[in-house]
C-alpha positions as a Markdown table, in Angstrom:
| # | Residue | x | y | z |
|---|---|---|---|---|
| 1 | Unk | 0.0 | 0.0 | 0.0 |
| 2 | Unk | 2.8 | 2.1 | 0.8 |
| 3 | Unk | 4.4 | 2.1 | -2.3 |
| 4 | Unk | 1.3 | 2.7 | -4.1 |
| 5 | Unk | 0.8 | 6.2 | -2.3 |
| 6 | Unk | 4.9 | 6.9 | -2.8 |
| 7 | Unk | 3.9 | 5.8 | -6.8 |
| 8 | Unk | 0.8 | 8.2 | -7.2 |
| 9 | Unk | 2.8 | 11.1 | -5.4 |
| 10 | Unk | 5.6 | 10.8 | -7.7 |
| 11 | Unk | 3.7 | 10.6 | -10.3 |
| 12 | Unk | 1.2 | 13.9 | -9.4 |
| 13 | Unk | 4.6 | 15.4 | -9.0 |
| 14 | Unk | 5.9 | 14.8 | -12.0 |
| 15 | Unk | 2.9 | 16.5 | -13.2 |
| 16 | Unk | 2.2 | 19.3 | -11.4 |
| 17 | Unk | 4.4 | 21.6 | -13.6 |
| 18 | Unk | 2.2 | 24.9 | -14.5 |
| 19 | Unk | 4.7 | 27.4 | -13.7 |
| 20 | Unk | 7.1 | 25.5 | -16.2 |
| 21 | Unk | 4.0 | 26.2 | -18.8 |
| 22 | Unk | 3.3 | 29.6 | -18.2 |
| 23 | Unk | 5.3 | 31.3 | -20.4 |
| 24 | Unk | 3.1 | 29.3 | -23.4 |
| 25 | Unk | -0.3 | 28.3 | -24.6 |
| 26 | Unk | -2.6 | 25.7 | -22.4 |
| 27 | Unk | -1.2 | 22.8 | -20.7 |
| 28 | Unk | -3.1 | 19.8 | -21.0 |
| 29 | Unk | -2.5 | 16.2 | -18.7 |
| 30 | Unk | -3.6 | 13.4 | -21.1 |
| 31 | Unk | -4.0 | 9.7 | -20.2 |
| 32 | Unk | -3.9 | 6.5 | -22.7 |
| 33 | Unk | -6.0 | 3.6 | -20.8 |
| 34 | Unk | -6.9 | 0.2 | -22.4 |
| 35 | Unk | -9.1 | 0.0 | -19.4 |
| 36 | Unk | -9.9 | -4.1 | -20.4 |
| 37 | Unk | -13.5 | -4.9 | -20.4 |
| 38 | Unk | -14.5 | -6.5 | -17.4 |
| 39 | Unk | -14.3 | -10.3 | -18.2 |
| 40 | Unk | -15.3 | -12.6 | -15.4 |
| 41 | Unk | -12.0 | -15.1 | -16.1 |
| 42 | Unk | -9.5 | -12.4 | -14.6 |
| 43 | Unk | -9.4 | -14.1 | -11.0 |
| 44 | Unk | -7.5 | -11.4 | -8.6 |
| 45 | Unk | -8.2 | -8.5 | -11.3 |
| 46 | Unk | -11.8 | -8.6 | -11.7 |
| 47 | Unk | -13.2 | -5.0 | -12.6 |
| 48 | Unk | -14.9 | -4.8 | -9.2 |
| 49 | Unk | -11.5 | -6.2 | -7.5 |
| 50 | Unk | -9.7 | -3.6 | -9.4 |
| 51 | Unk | -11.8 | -0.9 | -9.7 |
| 52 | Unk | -10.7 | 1.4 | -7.0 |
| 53 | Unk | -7.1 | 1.5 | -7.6 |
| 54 | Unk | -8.5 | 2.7 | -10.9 |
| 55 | Unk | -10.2 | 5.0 | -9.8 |
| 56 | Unk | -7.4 | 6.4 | -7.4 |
| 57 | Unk | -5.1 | 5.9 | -10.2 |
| 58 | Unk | -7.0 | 8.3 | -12.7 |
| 59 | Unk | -7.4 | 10.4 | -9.4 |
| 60 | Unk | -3.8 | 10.9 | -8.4 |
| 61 | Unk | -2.5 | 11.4 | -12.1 |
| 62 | Unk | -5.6 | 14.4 | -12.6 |
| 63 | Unk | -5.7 | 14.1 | -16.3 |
| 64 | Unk | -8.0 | 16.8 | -18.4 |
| 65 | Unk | -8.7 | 13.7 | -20.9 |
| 66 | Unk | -8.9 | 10.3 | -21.4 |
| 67 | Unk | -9.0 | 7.9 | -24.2 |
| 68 | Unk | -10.1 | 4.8 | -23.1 |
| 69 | Unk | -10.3 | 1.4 | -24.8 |
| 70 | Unk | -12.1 | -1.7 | -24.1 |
| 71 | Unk | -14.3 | 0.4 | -22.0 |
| 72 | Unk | -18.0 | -1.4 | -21.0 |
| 73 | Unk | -20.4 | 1.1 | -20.0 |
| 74 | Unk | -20.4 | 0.4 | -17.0 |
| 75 | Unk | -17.2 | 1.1 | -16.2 |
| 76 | Unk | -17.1 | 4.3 | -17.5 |
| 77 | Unk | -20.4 | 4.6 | -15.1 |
| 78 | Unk | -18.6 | 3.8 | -12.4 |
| 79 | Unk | -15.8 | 6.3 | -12.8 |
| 80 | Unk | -17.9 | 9.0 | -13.2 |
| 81 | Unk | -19.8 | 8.2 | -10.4 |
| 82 | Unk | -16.7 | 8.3 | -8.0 |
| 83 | Unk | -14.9 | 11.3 | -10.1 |
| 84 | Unk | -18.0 | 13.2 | -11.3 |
| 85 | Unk | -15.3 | 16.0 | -12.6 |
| 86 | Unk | -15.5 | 13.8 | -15.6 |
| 87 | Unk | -17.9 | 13.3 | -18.3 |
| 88 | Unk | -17.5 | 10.1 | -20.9 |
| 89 | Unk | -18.9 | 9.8 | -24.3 |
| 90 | Unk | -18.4 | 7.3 | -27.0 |
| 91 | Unk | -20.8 | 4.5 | -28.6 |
| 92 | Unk | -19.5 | 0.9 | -28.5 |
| 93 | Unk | -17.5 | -0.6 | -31.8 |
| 94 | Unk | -21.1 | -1.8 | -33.2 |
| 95 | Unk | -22.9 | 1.2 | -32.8 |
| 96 | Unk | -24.7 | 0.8 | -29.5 |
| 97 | Unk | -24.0 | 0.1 | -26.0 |
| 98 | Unk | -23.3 | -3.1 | -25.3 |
| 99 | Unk | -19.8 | -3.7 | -26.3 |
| 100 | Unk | -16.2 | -2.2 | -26.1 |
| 101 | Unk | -16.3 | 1.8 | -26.4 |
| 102 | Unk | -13.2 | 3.8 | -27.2 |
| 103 | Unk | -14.5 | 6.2 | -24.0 |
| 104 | Unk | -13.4 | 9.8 | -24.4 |
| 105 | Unk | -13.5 | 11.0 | -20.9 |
| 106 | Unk | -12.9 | 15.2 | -19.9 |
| 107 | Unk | -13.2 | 17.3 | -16.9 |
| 108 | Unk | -15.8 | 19.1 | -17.7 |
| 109 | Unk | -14.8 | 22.0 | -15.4 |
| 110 | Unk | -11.6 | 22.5 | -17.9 |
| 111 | Unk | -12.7 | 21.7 | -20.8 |
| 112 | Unk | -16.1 | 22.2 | -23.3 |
| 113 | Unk | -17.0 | 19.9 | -25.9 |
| 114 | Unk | -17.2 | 21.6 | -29.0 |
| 115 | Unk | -18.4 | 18.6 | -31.1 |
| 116 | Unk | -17.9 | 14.8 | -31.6 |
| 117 | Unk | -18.2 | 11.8 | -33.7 |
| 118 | Unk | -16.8 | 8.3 | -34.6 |
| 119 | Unk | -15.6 | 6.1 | -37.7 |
| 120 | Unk | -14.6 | 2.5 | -38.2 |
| 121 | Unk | -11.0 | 1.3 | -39.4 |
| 122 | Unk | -12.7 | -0.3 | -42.5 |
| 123 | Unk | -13.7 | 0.4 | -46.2 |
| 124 | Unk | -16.7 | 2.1 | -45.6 |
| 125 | Unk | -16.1 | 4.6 | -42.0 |
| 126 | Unk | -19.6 | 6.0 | -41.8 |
| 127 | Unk | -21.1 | 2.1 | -41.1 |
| 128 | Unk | -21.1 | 1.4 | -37.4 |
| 129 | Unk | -19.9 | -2.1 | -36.6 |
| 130 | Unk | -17.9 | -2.5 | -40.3 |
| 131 | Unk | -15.1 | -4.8 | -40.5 |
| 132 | Unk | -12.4 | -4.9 | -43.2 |
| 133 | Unk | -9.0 | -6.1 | -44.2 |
| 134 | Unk | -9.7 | -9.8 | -42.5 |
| 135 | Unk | -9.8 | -9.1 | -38.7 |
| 136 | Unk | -12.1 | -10.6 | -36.5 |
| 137 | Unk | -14.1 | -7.4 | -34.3 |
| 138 | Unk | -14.8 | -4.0 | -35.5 |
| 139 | Unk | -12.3 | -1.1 | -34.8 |
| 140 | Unk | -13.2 | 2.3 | -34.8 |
| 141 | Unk | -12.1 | 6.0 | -33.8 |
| 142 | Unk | -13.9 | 8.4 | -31.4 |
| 143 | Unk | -13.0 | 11.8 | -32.2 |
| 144 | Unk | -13.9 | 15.2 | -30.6 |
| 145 | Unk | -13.1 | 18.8 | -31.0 |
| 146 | Unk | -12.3 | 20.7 | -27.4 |
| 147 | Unk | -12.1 | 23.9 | -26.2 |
| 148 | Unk | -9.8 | 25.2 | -23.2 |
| 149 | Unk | -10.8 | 28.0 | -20.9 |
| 150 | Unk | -9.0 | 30.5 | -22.5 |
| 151 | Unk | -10.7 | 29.7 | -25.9 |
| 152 | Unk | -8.0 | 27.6 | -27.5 |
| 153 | Unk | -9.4 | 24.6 | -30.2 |
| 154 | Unk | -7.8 | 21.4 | -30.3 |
| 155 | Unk | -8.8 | 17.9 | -32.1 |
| 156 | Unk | -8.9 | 15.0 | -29.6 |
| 157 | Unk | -8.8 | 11.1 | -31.6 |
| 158 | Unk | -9.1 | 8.0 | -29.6 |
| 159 | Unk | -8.5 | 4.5 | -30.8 |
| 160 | Unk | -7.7 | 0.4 | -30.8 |
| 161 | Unk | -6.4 | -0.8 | -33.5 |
| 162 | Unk | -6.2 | -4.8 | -34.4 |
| 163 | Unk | -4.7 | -7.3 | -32.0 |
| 164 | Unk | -3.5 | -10.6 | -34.0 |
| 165 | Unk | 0.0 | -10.9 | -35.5 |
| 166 | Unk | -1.3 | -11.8 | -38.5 |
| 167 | Unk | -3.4 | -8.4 | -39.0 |
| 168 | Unk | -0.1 | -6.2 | -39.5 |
| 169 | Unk | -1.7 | -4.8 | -42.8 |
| 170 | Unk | -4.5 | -4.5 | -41.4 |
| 171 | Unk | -3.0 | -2.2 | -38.8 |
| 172 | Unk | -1.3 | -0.6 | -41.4 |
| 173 | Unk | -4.3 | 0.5 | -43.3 |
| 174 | Unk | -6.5 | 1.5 | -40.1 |
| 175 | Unk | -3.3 | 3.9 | -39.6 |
| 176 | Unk | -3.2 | 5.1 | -43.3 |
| 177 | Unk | -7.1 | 5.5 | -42.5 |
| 178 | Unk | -6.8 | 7.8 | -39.6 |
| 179 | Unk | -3.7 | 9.7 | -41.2 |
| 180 | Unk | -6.3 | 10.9 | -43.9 |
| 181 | Unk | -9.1 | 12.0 | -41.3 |
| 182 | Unk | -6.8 | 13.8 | -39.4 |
| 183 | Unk | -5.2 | 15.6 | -42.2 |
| 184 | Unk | -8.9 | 16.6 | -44.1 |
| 185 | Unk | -9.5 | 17.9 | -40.1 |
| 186 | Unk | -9.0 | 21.9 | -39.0 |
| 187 | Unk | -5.5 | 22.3 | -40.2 |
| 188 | Unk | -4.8 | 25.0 | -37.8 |
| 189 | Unk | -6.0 | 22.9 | -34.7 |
| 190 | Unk | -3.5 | 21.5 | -32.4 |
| 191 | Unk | -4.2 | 17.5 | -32.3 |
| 192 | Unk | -3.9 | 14.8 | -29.6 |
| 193 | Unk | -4.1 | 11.2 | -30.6 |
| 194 | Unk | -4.3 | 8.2 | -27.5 |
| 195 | Unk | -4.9 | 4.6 | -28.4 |
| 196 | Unk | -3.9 | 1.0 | -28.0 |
| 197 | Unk | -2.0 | 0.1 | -31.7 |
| 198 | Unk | -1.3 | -3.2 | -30.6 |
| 199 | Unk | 2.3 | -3.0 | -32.4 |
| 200 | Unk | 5.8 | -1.7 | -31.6 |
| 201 | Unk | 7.5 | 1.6 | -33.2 |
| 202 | Unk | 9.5 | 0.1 | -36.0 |
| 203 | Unk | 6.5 | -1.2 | -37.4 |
| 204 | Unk | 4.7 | 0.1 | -40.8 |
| 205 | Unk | 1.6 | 1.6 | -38.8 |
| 206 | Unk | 4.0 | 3.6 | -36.7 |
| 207 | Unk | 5.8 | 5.0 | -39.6 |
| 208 | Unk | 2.2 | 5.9 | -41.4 |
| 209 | Unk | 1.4 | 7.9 | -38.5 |
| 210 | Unk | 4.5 | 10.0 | -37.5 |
| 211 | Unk | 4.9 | 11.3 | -41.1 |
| 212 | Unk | 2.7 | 13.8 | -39.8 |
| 213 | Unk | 2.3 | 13.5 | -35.9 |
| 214 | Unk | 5.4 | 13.1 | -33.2 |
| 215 | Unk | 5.1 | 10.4 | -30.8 |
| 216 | Unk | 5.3 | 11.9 | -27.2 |
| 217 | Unk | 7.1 | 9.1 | -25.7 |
| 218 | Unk | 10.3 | 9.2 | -28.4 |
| 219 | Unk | 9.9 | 12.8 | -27.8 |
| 220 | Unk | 11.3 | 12.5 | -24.6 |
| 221 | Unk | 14.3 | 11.1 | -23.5 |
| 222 | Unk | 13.6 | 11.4 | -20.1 |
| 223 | Unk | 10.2 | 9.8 | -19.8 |
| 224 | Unk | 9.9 | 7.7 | -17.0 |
| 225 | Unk | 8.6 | 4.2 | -16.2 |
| 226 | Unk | 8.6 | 1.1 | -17.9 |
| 227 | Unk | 9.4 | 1.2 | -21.7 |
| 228 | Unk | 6.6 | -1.2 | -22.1 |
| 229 | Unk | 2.9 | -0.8 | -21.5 |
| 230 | Unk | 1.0 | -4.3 | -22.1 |
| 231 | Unk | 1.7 | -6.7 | -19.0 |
| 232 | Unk | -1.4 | -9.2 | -18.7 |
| 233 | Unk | -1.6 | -8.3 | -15.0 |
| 234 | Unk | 2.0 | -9.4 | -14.4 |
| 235 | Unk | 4.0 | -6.6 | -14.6 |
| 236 | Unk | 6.5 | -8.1 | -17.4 |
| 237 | Unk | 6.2 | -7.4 | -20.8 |
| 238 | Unk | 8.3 | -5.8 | -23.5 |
| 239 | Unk | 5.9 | -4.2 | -26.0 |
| 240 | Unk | 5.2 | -0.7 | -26.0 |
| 241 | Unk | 2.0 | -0.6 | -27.8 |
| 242 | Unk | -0.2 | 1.9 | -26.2 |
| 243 | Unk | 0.9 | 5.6 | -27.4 |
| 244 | Unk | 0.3 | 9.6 | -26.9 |
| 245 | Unk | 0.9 | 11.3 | -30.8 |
| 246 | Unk | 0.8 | 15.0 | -31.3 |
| 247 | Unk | 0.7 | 17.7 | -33.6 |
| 248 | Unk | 0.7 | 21.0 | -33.0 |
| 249 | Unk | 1.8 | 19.9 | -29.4 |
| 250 | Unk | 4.8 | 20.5 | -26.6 |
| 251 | Unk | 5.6 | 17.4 | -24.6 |
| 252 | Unk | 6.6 | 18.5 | -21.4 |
| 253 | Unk | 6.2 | 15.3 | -19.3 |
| 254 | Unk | 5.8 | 11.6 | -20.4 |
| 255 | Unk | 5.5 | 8.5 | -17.9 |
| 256 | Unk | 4.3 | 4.8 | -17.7 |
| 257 | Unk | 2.2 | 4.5 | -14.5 |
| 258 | Unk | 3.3 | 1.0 | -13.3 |
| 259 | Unk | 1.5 | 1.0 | -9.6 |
| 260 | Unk | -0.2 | -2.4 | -8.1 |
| 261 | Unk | -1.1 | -3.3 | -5.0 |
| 262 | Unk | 0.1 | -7.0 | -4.5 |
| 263 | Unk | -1.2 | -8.7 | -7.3 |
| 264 | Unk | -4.2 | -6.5 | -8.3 |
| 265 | Unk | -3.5 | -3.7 | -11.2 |
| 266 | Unk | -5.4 | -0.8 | -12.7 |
| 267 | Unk | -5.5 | -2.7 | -16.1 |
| 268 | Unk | -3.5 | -5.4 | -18.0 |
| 269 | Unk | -2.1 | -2.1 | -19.7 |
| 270 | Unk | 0.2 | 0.3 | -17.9 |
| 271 | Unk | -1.4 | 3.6 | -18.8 |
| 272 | Unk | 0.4 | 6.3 | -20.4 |
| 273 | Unk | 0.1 | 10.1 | -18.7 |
| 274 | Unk | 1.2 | 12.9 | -20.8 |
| 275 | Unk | 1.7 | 16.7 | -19.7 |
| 276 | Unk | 1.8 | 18.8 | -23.0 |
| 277 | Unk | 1.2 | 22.3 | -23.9 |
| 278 | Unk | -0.7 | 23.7 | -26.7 |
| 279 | Unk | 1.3 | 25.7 | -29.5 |
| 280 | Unk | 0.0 | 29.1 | -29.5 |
């Protein structure tokens, strides 16, 4: 338990750096979660096992935004419910509400939603639930335009991209896909992308995307934590697949958040916390 708290104050530390950012435009905390869905076979991690180091996770890092994946409704109910700060929105990846959302959440005391939307990773975008390119489950983007307290406009995109070795092109083309939406976007608007890509940097989708965005984590030689984010609730891995991109977009801070207590974790994902600062 002790370490925990030492954890979460390190990490709300790290974080708490406003005077650094005066000088420049907004500063912004952003969080990458793959939350996993709450499946019954996950013994000592069970969502209602885990769900208040969650919670007190999200908590001590303070983040302005989330982007969530894997994310059953009522988990984001129940976050709201103990952070009511935060608003979510987001339909699940077959249009309704009974499946995996990419969850957008924002502290609605910082930050005004301007507007909002979603497309699938698939031939034809606009059809909820649309699958392409030979993977098994849908895969789509929730997007949102935001607006800071001192007026400044930024474009928020949230996503999880295929999961099976064997969908690399796949990957590739859901990256190519979201390249194109973000570039026909507001070109003058700063832009944040979260998601879980499952794949590593020196792959194709990686390369698609920072043609045009940086990735916050390279950006930084100094980030801190692990240098991997997927664990499977052991705290080993070696793949860092969840990622903060940016455009338009200071990195002033970049961690992995690798607290536990014993053998309960806030996901099978590390999340990924980000302090950056809007270009003015």
């Amino acid at each position: 338990m002790m370490r925990f708290w030492r954890w979460m104050a390190a990490i709300a530390a790290m974080l708490a750096c406003a005077p650094a950012l005066a000088q420049g435009g907004p500063a912004l905390t952003v969080m990458s979660l793959n939350i996993r869905y709450p499946s019954p076979d996950d013994g000592a991690n069970l969502w209602e096992k885990r769900r208040a180091l969650t919670i007190a996770t999200i908590r001590a890092a303070d983040p302005d935004l989330i982007g969530t994946q894997e994310l059953f409704q009522r988990q984001g109910d129940d976050i709201v419910k103990a952070l009511p700060r935060y608003r979510w929105f987001g339909i699940d990846r077959r249009g309704g509400h009974a499946d995996e959302h990419m969850g957008v959440f924002y502290r609605h005391d910082r930050l005004k939603l301007i507007e909002q939307g979603q497309f699938w990773l698939s031939d034809t975008p606009e059809v909820p639930g649309s699958i392409s390119w030979g993977h098994p489950f849908p895969r789509m983007v929730t997007w949102a335009t935001f607006e800071t307290k001192d007026g400044r406009r930024f474009r928020f995109y949230n996503t999880h991209f295929p999961y099976r070795d064997e969908d690399d092109d796949a990957r590739t083309r859901g990256a190519r896909l979201l390249a194109d939406r973000i570039a026909a976007g507001p070109a003058a608007l700063p832009v944040i992308v979260t998601g879980d890509f499952n794949t590593t940097d020196d792959k194709p989708a990686h390369a698609v995307l920072t043609k045009t965005l940086s990735d916050a984590w390279l950006a930084r030689p100094d980030h801190r934590g692990p240098g991997f984010t997927f664990h499977g609730f052991t705290g080993k891995g070696d793949s860092r697949i969840d990622w903060i991109l940016t455009r338009g977009v200071k990195v002033e801070r970049i961690a992995t958040v690798d607290t536990h207590q014993g053998p309960v974790y806030p996901s099978d994902h590390y999340p990924v916390v980000a302090r950056v600062q809007l270009a003015r």
